[in-house]
C-alpha positions in Angstrom: 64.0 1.0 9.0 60.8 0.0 8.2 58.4 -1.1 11.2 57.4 -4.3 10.0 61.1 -5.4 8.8 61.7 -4.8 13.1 58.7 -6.7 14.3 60.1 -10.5 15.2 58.1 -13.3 13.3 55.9 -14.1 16.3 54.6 -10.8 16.6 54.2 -10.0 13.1 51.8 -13.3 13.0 50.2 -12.1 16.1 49.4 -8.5 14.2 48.2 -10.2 11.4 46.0 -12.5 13.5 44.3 -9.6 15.6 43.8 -8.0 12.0 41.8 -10.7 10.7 40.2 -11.2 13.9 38.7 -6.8 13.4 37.9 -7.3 9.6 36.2 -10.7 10.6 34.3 -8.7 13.2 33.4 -5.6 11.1 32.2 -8.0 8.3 29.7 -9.2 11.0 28.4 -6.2 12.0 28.0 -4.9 8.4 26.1 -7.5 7.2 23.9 -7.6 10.4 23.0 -3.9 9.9 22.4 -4.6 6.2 20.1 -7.3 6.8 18.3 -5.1 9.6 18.1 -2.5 6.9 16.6 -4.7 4.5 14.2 -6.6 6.9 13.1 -3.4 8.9 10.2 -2.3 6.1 9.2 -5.7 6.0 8.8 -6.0 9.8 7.6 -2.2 10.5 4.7 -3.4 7.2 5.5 0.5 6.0 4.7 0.2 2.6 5.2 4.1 1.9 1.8 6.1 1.3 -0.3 4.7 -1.4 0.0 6.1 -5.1 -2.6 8.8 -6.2 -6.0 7.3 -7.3 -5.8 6.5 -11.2 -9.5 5.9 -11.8 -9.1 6.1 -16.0 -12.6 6.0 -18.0 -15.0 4.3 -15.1 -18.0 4.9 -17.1 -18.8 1.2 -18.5 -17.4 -0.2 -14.8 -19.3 -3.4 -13.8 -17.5 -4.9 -10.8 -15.3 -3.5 -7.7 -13.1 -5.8 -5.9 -11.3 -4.8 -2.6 -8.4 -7.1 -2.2 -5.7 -7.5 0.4 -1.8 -7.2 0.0 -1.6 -10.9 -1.3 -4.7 -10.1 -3.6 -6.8 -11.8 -2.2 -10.4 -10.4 -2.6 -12.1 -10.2 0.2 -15.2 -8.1 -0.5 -16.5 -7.8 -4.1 -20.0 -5.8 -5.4 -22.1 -4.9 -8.4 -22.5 -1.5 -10.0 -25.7 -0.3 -10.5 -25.7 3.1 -12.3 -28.2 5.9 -12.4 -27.6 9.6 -14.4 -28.5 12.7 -12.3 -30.4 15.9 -13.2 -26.9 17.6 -14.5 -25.7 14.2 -16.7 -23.5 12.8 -14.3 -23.3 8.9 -14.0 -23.5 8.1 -10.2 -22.3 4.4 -9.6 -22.7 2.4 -6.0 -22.1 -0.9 -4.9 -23.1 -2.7 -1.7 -20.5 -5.3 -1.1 -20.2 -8.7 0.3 -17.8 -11.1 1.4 -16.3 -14.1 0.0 -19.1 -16.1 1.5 -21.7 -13.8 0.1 -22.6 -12.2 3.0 -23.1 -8.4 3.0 -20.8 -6.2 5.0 -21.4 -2.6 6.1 -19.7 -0.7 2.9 -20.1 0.6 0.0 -18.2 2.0 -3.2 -19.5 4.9 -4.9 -18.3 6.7 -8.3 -18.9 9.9 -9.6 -18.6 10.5 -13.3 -18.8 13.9 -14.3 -21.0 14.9 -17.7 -18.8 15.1 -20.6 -19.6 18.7 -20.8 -18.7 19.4 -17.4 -14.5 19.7 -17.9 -13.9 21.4 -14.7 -14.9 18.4 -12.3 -12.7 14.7 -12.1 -14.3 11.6 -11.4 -14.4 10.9 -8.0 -14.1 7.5 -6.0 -15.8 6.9 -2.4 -15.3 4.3 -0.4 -16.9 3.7 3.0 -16.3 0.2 4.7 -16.5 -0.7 8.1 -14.9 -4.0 9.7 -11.8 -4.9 7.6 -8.2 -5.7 9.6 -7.6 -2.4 11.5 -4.1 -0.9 10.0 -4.0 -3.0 6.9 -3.5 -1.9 3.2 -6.0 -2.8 0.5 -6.4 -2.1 -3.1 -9.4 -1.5 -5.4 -10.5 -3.0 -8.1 -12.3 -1.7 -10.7 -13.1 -4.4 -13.8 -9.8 -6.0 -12.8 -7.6 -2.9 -12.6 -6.5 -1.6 -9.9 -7.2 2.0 -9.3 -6.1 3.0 -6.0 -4.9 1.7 -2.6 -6.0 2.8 0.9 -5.0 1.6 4.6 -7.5 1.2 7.4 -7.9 3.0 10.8 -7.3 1.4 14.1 -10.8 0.0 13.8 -10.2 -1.7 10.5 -12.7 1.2 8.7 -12.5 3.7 5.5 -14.0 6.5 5.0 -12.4 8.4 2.1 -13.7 10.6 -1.0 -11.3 11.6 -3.5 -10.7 12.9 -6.8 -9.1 11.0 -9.4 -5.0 12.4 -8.8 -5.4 12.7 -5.0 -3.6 10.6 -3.2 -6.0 8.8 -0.4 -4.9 9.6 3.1 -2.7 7.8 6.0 -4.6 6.9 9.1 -2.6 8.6 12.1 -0.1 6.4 13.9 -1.1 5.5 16.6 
């Protein structure tokens, strides 16, 4: 005979109500670890590490903008350009803030002689005072060609090829 068919009505309801009660229950708790999942990135701010620097042809490059994860830009510069003894273009900009004041930073490129094929163009940035642990991007001409995060003292201090991928400041 089959179990149920023996069960009496009241405790066939009562089964059925603890039943209800445990998928009620396990509903909860998957949706609450879901929503933990989802939220956790979010509240941790790991954004993954940044994509490898994609500088493109920098040659004609006017303005860098460094900009913060709503876009913001909070420091902007200038590029003045000189070519060295070897026909490389060497680019710098001082930069200043929104309210025009100048910050301790700069932004350098490096582009390499046409005839020079075994060298990349390189991308150097060296600011001092930004949020410590933050992500920014940077601009070049309104596209953005890489992303670094600062230290624990809100500075940056990297040189990289174009390809590389900039480096994560230890946790800390």
């Amino acid at each position: 005979m089959n179990e149920t068919n023996s069960m009496s009505p009241s405790n066939l309801a009562s089964e059925r109500s603890r039943e209800r009660r445990l998928l009620g229950v396990l509903a909860i708790i998957c949706g609450l670890l879901m929503t933990g999942g989802l939220a956790m990135p979010i509240l941790t701010r790991d954004k993954g590490p940044p994509p490898a620097i994609q500088l493109g042809d920098v040659r004609e490059a006017h303005i860098v903008e460094i900009r913060d994860l709503r876009g913001h830009t909070v420091l902007f510069g200038e590029f003045r350009s000189r070519v060295d003894m070897l026909g490389n273009t060497e680019k710098d900009a001082a930069l200043t803030d929104r309210r025009g004041r100048a910050v301790i930073g700069e932004v350098e490129l490096e582009v390499p002689a046409a005839a020079r094929t075994d060298r990349r163009t390189e991308l150097e940035v060296d600011i001092i005072g930004l949020p410590a642990r933050e992500m920014f991007t940077v601009v070049i001409d309104d596209r953005v060609v890489g992303r670094f995060t600062t230290d624990d003292r809100g500075g940056v201090d990297m040189e990289l090829q174009e390809g590389e991928i900039p480096p994560q400041p230890p946790k800390g």
